[in-house]
Each structure stands twice: as structure tokens, then as C-alpha cells.
C-alpha positions in Angstrom: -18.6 -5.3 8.4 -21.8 -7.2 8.0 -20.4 -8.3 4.4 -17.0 -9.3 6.0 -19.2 -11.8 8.3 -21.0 -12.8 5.5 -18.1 -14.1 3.4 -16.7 -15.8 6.0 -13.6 -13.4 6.8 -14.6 -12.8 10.3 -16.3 -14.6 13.1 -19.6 -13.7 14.4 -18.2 -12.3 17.6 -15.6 -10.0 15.5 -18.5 -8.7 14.0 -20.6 -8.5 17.0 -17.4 -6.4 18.9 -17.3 -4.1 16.4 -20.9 -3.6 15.1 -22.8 -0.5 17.1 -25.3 -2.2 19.1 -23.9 -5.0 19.8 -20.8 -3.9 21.3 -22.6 -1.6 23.3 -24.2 -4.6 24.5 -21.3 -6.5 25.1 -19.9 -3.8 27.2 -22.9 -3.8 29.4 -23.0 -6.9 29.2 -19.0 -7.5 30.8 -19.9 -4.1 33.0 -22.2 -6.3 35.2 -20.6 -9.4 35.7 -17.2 -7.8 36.5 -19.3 -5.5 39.4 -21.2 -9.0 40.1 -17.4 -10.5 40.7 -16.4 -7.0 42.6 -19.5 -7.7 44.4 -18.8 -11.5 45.4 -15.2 -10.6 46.2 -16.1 -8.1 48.7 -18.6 -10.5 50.1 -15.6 -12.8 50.4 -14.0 -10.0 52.4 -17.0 -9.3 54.7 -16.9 -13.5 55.7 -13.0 -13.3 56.2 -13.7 -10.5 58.9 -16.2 -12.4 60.6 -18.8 -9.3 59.8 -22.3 -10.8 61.2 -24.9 -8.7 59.3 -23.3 -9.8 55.6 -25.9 -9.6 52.8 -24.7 -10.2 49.3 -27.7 -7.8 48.3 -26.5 -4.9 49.9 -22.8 -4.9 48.9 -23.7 -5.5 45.3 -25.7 -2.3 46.1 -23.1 -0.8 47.6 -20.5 -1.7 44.3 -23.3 -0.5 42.1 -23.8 2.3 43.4 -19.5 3.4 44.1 -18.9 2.1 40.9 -21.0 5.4 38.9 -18.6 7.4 40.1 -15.8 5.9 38.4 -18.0 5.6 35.0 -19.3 9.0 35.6 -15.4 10.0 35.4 -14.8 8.9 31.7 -17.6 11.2 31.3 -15.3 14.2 30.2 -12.8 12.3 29.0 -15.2 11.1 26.1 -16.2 15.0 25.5 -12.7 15.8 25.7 -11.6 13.1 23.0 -14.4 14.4 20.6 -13.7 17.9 21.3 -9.8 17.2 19.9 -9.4 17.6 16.1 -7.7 14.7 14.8 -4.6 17.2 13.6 -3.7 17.5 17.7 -4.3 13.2 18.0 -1.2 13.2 16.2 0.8 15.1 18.0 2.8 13.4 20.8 2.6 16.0 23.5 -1.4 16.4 23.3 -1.5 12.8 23.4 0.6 12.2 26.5 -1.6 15.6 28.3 -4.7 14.2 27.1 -3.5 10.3 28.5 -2.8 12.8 31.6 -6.5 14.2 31.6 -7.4 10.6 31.2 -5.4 9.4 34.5 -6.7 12.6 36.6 -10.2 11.7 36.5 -10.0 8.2 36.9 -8.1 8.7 39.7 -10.5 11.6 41.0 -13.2 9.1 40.5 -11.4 6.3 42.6 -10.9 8.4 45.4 -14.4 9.5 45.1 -15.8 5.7 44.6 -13.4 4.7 47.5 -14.8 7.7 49.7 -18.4 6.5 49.2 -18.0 2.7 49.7 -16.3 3.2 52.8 -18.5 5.3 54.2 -21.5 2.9 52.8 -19.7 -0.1 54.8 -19.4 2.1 57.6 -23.2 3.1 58.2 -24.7 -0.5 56.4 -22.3 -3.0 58.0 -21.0 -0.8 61.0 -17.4 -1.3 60.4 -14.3 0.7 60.7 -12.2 2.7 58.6 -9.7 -0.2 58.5 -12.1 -2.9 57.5 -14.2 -0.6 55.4 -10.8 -0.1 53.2 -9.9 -3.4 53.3 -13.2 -4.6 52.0 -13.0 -1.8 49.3 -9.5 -2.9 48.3 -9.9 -6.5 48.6 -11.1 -7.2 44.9 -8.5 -4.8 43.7 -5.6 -6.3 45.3 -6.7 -10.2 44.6 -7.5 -8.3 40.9 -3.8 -7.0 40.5 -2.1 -10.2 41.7 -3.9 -12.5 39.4 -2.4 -9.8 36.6 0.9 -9.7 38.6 1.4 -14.1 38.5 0.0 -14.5 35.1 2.2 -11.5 33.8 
């Protein structure tokens, strides 16, 4: 890859997406500021309901801290995928179970990352169940329709 960059047949930031430590960098890297953004959004949300003990400090905290147990979902996934001999990649039925594996934890570990924001929001910023959702939702919905218009 290094070579590639060399001679000129790929950019720098091909070769830094697809060289090992860099793209572990890089996915730090876009990891933070999109929890940073998550962060800022929910802020957003905590202004719009007129919450008086806001502090950008504590919700990043709070997204921070929910947001592990999404990551902490891929965790088997990624054991799962090695596990798999590449002669069962190719088949279409393991695929679409595996792709089914895939969606049951994420989805176990956004119930589980919704679970403990709202009850975060509920104890830090004494809200409700209502607003705590809300809050938690808020960068999810405004993230969907900016997919949903530019789509």
C-alpha cells in the first residue's frame, strides 16, 4: 500500500484509510466528534425544553458513557465474524443469519444505551420519561431526516 502511495496511484488519505494504524486512528478519530455532535444535539434538546440545570459537560458524559453499550455490542459480532471460515461467508443463508446476529445486538445495545441515558437524564437533569426520550432521540431523528432530504 505504502508503494501504491509512493508511485502516485493513491492519495495519502487512501493510504491512510487503509493502512493499520492509521485507520484505527481515523475511526477514533470520527468516533469522537460524531459523540461530540450527539453531545451538542442533545444540548440543543435540553435548551428547547427550557431544562434550567443544562451543562454541556454532563450530557457529553452522559453520551459517552450510553454510547459503550452500543460499541460494546459489536463486541461479539467481531468474534463471531472471525470465528466463521470463509467457506460459510460465501454462502447466502449464513450471511443473511449472521447480518441477523449483526442487527440483534445492535438493537440489544440501543435498547440498553437508550435505558441508561434516560435514566442518566432522569437522576442528572430531573426530567421525565417523556423528555428524557426525547432528548435521547433528538439527535437520531434530526440524524435520520438529514439522510431522509438528502436521499
Amino acid at each position: 500500500m505504502r508503494k501504491n502511495m509512493e508511485e502516485g496511484r493513491i492519495s495519502r488519505l487512501m493510504y491512510m484509510l487503509n493502512a493499520f494504524p492509521y485507520n484505527i486512528f481515523l475511526i477514533l478519530g470520527s468516533l469522537v466528534v460524531f459523540e461530540i455532535c450527539a453531545g451538542a444535539i442533545s444540548y440543543f434538546a435540553l435548551y428547547i425544553f427550557g431544562e434550567k440545570e443544562r451543562s454541556f459537560k454532563r450530557i457529553l458524559g452522559i453520551v459517552f458513557s450510553s454510547n459503550l453499550y452500543v460499541l460494546l455490542s459489536f463486541f461479539p459480532i467481531l468474534i463471531l465474524l472471525n470465528i466463521i471460515p470463509p467457506s460459510l461467508k460465501r454462502d447466502m443463508f449464513t450471511m443473511v443469519a449472521f447480518l441477523g446476529f449483526v442487527f440483534m445486538f445492535f438493537v440489544v445495545g440501543l435498547i440498553l444505551q437508550a435505558t441508561f441515558f434516560i435514566r442518566m437524564s432522569k437522576q442528572i437533569f430531573q426530567q421525565n420519561y417523556g423528555r428524557a426520550f426525547l432528548t435521547w432521540a433528538f439527535p437520531l431523528i434530526l440524524f435520520f431526516s438529514i439522510i431522509w432530504i438528502s436521499g
